[in-house]
C-alpha positions in Angstrom: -28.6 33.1 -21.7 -25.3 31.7 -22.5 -24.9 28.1 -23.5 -21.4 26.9 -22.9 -18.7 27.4 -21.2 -16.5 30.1 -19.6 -18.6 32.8 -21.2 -19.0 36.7 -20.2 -21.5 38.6 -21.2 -25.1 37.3 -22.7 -26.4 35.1 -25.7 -23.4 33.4 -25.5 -23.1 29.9 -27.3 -19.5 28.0 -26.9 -16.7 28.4 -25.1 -14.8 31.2 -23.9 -16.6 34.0 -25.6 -16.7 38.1 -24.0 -19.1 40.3 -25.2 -23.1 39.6 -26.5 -24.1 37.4 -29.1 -21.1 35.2 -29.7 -21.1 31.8 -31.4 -18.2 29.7 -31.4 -15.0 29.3 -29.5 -12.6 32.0 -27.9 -14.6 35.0 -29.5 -14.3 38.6 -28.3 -16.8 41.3 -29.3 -20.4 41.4 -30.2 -22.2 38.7 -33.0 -19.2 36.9 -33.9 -19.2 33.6 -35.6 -16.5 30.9 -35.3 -13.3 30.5 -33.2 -11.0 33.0 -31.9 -12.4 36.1 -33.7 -12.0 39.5 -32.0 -14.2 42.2 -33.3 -17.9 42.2 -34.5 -20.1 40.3 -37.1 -17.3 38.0 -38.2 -17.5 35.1 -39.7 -15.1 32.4 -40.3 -12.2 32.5 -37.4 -9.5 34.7 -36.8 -10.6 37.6 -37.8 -10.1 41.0 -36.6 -12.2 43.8 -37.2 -15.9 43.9 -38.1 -17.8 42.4 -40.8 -15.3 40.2 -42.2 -15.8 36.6 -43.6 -13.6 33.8 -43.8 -10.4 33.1 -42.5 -7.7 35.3 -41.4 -8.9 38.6 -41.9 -7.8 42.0 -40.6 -9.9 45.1 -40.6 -13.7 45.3 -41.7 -16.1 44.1 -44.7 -13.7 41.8 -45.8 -14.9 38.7 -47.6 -13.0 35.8 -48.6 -9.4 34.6 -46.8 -6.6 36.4 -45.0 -7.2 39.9 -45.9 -6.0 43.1 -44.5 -7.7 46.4 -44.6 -11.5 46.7 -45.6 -13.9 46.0 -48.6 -11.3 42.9 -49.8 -13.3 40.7 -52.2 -11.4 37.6 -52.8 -8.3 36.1 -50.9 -4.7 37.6 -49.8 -5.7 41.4 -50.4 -3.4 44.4 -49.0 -5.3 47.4 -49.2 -9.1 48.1 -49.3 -11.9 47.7 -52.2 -9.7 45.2 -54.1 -11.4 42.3 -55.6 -9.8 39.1 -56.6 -6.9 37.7 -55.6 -3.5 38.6 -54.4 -4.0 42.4 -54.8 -1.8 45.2 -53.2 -3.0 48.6 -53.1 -6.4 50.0 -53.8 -9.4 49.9 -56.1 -7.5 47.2 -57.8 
């Protein structure tokens, strides 16, 4: 079932994805979205982790862009349930 190129594993569309369920490019891990994520259930690209979406994300349930740690609302977040922009720390 994959559709693409250089894939391993199954329900594979792209190109060099590993895992189950991967769309995009260069994916690694199970249901990702976009190009060069490793993890699952990401969406965007370059994302690490699980449940993340957009760009540049670290860790899991991050939303928005180049987050690190998990529950980030917003963009450029250090620490987790921050929501926003630009936060460092926690519940901020």
């Amino acid at each position: 079932g994959n559709a693409g190129n250089i894939n391993t594993g199954f329900w594979n569309a792209g190109n060099l994805n590993t895992g189950f369920g991967s769309a995009g490019n260069g994916n690694v891990g199970i249901f990702d979205g976009g190009n060069s994520n490793s993890g699952s259930f990401n969406v965007g690209f370059q994302n690490t982790g699980f449940g993340n979406s957009g760009a540049g994300n670290t860790g899991f349930f991050n939303a928005g862009d180049s987050n690190t740690g998990f529950a980030n609302a917003g963009n450029v977040n250090t620490g987790f349930f921050n929501g926003g922009d630009i936060n460092t720390g926690g519940f901020n």
